[in-house]
C-alpha positions in Angstrom: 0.0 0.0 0.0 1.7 3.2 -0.8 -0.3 5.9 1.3 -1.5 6.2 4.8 -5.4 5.2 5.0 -7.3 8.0 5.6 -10.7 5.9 5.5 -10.6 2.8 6.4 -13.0 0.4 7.5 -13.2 -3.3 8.7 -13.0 -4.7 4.7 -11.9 -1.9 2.8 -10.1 2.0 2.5 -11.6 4.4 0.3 -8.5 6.3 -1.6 -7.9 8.6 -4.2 -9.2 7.8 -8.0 -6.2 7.9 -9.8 -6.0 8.1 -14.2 -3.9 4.9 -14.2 -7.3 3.3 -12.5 -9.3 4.5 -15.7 -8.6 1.0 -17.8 -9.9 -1.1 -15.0 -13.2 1.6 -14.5 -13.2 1.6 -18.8 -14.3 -2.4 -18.1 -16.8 -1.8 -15.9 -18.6 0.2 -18.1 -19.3 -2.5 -20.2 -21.4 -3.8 -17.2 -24.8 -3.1 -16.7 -24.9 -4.7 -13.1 -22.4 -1.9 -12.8 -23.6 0.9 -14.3 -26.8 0.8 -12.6 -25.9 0.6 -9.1 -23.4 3.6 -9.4 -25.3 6.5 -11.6 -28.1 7.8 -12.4 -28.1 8.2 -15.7 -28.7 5.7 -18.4 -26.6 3.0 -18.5 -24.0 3.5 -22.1 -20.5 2.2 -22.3 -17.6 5.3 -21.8 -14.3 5.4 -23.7 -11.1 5.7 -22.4 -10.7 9.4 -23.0 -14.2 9.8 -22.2 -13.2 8.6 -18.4 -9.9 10.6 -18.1 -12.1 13.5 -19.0 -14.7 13.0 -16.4 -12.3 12.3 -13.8 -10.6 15.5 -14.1 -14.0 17.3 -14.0 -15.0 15.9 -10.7 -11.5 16.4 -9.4 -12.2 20.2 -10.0 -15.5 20.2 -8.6 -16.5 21.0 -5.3 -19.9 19.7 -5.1 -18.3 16.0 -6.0 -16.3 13.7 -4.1 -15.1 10.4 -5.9 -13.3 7.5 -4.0 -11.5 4.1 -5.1 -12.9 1.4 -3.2 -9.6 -1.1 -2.7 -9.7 -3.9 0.0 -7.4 -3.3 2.8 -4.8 -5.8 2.3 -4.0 -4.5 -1.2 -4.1 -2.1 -4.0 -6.5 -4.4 -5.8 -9.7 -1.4 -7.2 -12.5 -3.0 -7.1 -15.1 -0.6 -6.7 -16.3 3.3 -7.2 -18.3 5.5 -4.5 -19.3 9.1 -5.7 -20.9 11.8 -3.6 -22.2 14.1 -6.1 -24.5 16.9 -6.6 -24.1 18.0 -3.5 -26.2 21.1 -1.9 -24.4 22.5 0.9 -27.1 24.5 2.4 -29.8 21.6 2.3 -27.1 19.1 3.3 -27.6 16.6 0.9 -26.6 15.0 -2.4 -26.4 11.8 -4.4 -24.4 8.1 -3.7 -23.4 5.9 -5.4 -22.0 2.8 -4.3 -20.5 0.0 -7.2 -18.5 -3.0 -6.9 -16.7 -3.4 -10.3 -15.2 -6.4 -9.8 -18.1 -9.0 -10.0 -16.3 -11.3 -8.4 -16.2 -9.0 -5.2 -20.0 -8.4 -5.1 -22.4 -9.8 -2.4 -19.2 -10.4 0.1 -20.1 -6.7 2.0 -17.7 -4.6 0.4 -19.9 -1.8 -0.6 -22.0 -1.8 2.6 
């Protein structure tokens, strides 16, 4: 592990989303298990570029906090969480909670 865990729970840390993450996420998109547990929107498949692109927009937003999900014996990602939309004054905003890996589903790691 090459940083200090800042959140970190019983099965997993949440860390940073990182661009070299991107071609794991780019897979996931292919998934429609995965794509409708962690947005809103329709569920359509994103490029490569497409990814990098929407990563740096939610890194520069401040109504939008994303998170790798990685277990925490390892660097493995195997999972997104996304605070977004948020309203500061009404304290809320949207979750989303996905397990990319499908083999890592059902086994608690996104509750």
């Amino acid at each position: 592990m090459n940083e200090t865990p800042l959140l970190l729970g019983e099965k997993v840390r949440l860390t940073a989303v990182e661009k070299a993450d991107m071609p794991i996420v780019r897979g996931w998109y292919q998934d429609t298990i995965f794509l409708r547990n962690y947005g809103s929107n329709p569920a359509y498949p994103l490029t490569l570029a497409e990814l990098e692109k929407r990563l740096d927009q939610m890194q520069g937003d401040k109504n939008t906090y994303s998170f790798a999900i990685r277990p925490v014996l390892d660097d493995r990602l195997i999972g997104l969480i996304e605070i977004e939309g948020i309203y500061w004054s009404q304290r809320t905003g949207w979750l989303g909670i996905a397990i990319g890996e499908e083999s890592m589903r059902g086994q608690g790691y996104g509750t």
